[in-house]
Structure formats: structure tokens, C-alpha cells
N, C-alpha and C positions, 0 to 999 in steps of 0.2 A: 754586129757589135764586135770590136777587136777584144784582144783576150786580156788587154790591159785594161779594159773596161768591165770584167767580172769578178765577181767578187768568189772567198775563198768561207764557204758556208758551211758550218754547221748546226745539227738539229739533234737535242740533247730529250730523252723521253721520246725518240721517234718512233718506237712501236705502240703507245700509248694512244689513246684516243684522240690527245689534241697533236702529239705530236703527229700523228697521220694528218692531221687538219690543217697544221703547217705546211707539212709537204704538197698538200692538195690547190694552196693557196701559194707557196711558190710556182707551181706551174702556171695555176690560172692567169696568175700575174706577170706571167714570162717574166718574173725577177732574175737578174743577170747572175744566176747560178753557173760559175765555173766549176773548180773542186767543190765537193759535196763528201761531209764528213756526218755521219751519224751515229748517235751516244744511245747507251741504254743500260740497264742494268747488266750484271756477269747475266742470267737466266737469261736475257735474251742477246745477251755480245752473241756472234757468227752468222747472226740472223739477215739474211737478203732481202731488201727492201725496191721494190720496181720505184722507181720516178727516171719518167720521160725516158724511156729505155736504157737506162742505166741500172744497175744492180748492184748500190753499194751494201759492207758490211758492215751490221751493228757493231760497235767498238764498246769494250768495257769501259761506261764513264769515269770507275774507280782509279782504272790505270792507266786515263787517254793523256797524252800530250796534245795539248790545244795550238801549239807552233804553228803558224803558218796560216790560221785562220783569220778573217775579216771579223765575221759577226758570227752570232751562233743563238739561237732561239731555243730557249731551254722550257720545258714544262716536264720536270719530274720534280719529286716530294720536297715539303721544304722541311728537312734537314741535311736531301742531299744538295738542294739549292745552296744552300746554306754554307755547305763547304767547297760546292765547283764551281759556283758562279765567279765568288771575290776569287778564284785561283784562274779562272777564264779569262778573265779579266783584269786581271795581274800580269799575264803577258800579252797584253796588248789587242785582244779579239774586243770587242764592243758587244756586250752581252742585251738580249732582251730577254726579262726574266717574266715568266708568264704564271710563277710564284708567290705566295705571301711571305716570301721567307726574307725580303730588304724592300718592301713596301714603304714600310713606318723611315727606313733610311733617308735622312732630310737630304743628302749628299746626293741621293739617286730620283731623278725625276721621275714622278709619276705620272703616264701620260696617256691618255687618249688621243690622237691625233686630230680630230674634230672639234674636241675642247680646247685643248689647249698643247696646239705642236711647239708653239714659240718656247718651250721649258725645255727644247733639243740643242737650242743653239749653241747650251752649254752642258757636257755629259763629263764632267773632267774624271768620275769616277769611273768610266766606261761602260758601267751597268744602267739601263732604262727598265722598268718597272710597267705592268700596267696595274691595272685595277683588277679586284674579281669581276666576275662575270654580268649580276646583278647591276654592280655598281655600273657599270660601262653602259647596259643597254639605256639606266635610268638619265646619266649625266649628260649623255647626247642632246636628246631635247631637253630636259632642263637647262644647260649652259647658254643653248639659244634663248630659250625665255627669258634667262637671267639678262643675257646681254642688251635683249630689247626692252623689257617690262621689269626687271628686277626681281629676286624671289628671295619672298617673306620664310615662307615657309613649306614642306613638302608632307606629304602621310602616302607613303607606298607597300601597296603589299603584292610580293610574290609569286608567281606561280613558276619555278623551277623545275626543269626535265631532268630525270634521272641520270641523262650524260654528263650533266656536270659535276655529280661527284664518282665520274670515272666509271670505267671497264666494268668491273666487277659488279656496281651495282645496275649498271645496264643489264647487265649478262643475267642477273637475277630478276629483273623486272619481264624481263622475256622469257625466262624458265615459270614463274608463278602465270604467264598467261598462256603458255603452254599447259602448264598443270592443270588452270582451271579449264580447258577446254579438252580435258582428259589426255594429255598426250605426253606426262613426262611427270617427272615429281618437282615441285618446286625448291629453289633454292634461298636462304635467307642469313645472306654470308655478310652484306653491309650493314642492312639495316636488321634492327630487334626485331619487327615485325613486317609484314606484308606490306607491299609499296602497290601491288597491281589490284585496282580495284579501292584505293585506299589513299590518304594522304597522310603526310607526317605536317604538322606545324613547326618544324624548326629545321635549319639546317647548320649545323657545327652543334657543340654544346651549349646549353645555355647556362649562362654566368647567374652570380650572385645575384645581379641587377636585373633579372628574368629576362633578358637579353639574347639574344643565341650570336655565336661566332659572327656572323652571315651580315644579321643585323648593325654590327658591330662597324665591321667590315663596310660598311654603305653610309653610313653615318661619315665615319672619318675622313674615308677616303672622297667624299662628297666633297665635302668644304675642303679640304687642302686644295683640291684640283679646280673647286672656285673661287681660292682665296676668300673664300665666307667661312671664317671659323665660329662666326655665331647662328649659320643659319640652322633654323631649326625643322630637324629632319626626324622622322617616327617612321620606323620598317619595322614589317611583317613578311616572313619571309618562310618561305613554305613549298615543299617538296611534292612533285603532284605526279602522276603516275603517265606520264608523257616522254617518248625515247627520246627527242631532241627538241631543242630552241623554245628558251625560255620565255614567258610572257609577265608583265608586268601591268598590274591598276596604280596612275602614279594624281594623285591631284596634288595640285602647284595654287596655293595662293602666291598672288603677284601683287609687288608694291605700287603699281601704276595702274590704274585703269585699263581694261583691253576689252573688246569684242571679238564676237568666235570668227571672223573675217581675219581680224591683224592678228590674231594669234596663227590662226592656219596659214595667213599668208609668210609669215615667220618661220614658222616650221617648215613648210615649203621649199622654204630659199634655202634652209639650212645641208650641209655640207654632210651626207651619211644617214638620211632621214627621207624614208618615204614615206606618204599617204594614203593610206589603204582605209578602205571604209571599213571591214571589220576584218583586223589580223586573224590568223590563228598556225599554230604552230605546226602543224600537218602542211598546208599548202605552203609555209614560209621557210619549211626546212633545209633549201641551199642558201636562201639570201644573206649576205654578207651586210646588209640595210640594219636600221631599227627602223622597223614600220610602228607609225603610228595611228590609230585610228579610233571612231567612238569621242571625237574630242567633242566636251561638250565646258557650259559654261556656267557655275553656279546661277539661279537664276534668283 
């Protein structure tokens, strides 16, 4: 590849959990990484980061200059989203915000690539958006469904790995199972209570409407990305004591008639969707897929 064909990348939260998962996904993907610029908070700016035998340094995002950059994939907090992304993207870098902090932004598409990539052809804000985490694994086969059979309506609940809400409460869901098998004291710095051995039923706060953040977040973001603003979606959404990759129970009433053949042959064909007869989050923890499996058919 000539060097006018690479691009000028950065990765903003690169010592963070996802941002390592960036990095890990630009190599996999030999993505045409020329310059590589890497953001992080002042506590971690100076910090040396290996990809692909290169060793760049953590740059303070407070004070970085974004000049010269292509694109830049950001996953730190959103209020510092909030103010680096529109400034990122104000001199001309094409941001991916991996944020809830310009989600709800009608200007900025929301995008799963599977669902719905045709909403890139126009980014005139230069920011792109995806979904939270939940909502992405659920929207993949549902949007197939939708597309072939139509969907009335969805009831999904749950089951979330403690990596998605970040470092820290990882770090303590692994100290509490140290603890319990006598080898360290446990820590309990995220959540009020114990996560190992334990589950919480909510993830973010839950609102006025007994709602929690999480649930909120998969409702909305659902029907905008299916242009279904009236479909009717019910989540439960629940914290379960698992270090990575999330799983989901999703039933899909469908407007059309189907048997479990043309549904499975549907899911099949779809683009980011594998088949597995019964997932589980242990054996599926590098796949980049939604697997889905256990499809069955009201009877």
C-alpha cells in the first residue's frame, strides 16, 4: 500500500479498555494505519503504548492538537466527549464517537454498519456515532428480521459483562473472586454492592419511569436506526457477574408469518451474524460476530 493510501489515525481513551480494543481491531484488520496519534487523560499522557512494533506516546487529550489527522476513534467519558469530539472534528478529522455524548445529535448518524451503513454517504457534521453496546448486539438480527418479516414488536432482557462499564469495575469483579477464594480483600469502588457471585438488575440509574439509563438507551436508539419510531420495544437490562461479552434473550414478534427454517435461513444470510447452537460468553470472547442461537418459535 503507497503512503498516499494511509491514513493519519487517532485513538482518543487508548489506554482504556475499549480503546485497547481499538487498537487490537486496527491490526487485526491491517487498517491502512500510517501516522498513529494516541489521546488519554494528563494521568496517563507519556504513557507508551506497543501496536504492531511501534511505540507511540499517550498525548494529553486536554492539550492535543488534532492537525493533521484523518479520522480518530474516541471512547473516553461523555463530558470529555462532549467537548473533543465537536473540536476534533472542527478541524476537519472525521470522528467515530464510541460515546453517548452526541448520540441523541440528529445532525450525526447513528450507525451500525450491518444495519444500516447507507446513513455514511452523508457525515457533513464529520462526527459518526454508534449505539451503546446492548443496543448493537440486539439491532443486528433484528434489522434482518425487520427487513424480511417486519417487527411488531420486541421484549429483551440482559445479561451484561462487567467490561462494559469499564476498568475499574472489572478490576473489582476480579478482586471480590480473589477475595472469595481467600486470596486478597475485595474491592467495591463501582458498584454499592458485590457484582461476584451476584447480579444487579439495572445498568445506569433508574429514572422516574422505573427505567434505567441502559433501557433507555435501546428503546431510542432502536427505532431511530429502524426508522420505526413506533415500534414497540420492553428492556430489561441487567449486570451479571461475567468479565467479558455480553449476552442477550431477545423475542421478536414479527408482522408476517415465518417458520423457524425462513427465519434461520434469514439470519444466516445476514451480514455480522453467526449460528451457533448454544452461545455462551466464555467460549465467544474474541468473536467480533453476534452469535445467535436457541432460536425457537412461539408454538
Amino acid at each position: 500500500m503507497s503512503a498516499a493510501q494511509l491514513l493519519s489515525v487517532g485513538v482518543a481513551g487508548a489506554t482504556g479498555l475499549v480503546g485497547r480494543e481499538f487498537l487490537k481491531l486496527l491490526a487485526r484488520r491491517n487498517f491502512p494505519v500510517g501516522a498513529l496519534r494516541l489521546f488519554g487523560s494528563a494521568r496517563s499522557a507519556g504513557t507508551p503504548v506497543h501496536f504492531g512494533g511501534r511505540h507511540p506516546i499517550v498525548e494529553d487529550l486536554q492539550d492535543a492538537d488534532p492537525k493533521g489527522l484523518d479520522l480518530a476513534f474516541f471512547s473516553v467519558g461523555k463530558e470529555a466527549a462532549r467537548t473533543h469530539v465537536p473540536r476534533f472534528a472542527d478541524q476537519g478529522v472525521l470522528v467515530v464517537d464510541n460515546s453517548a455524548a452526541v448520540r441523541e445529535r440528529r445532525d450525526v448518524p447513528l450507525v451500525v454498519p450491518e444495519v444500516n451503513a447507507s446513513d455514511l454517504t452523508d457525515v457533513g457534521s464529520r462526527i459518526v456515532a454508534n449505539p451503546n453496546c446492548s443496543t448493537i448486539i440486539m439491532v443486528v438480527p433484528v434489522a434482518c428480521l425487520h427487513r424480511a418479516f417486519g417487527v411488531a414488536e420486541v421484549v429483551v432482557s440482559t445479561y451484561q459483562a462487567v467490561s462494559g462499564a469499564g476498568r475499574v469495575a472489572l478490576e473489582d469483579l476480579l478482586s471480590q473472586a480473589r477475595a472469595f477464594a481467600g486470596r486478597g480483600t475485595e474491592a467495591w469502588r463501582h458498584y454499592d454492592r458485590p457484582i461476584f457471585m451476584n447480579l444487579i438488575p439495572k445498568v445506569g440509574p433508574i429514572g422516574p419511569d422505573g427505567d434505567c439509563t441502559e433501557e433507555r438507551k435501546m428503546v431510542a436508539e432502536t427505532r431511530r436506526m429502524l426508522r420505526h419510531p413506533s415500534l414497540r420495544i420492553y428492556a430489561t437490562t441487567v449486570r451479571v457477574p461475567v468479565e467479558r461479552c455480553h449476552s442477550e434473550s431477545i423475542l421478536v414478534r414479527l408482522e408476517r408469518e415465518a417458520t423457524a427454517d425462513q427465519i434461520r435461513a434469514v439470519l444466516q444470510a445476514a451480514p455480522g451474524i453467526t449460528l451457533t447452537e448454544l452461545p455462551t460468553p466464555r467460549e465467544l470472547i474474541a468473536s467480533e460476530a453476534v452469535h445467535v442461537g436457541r432460536l425457537r418459535v412461539d408454538p
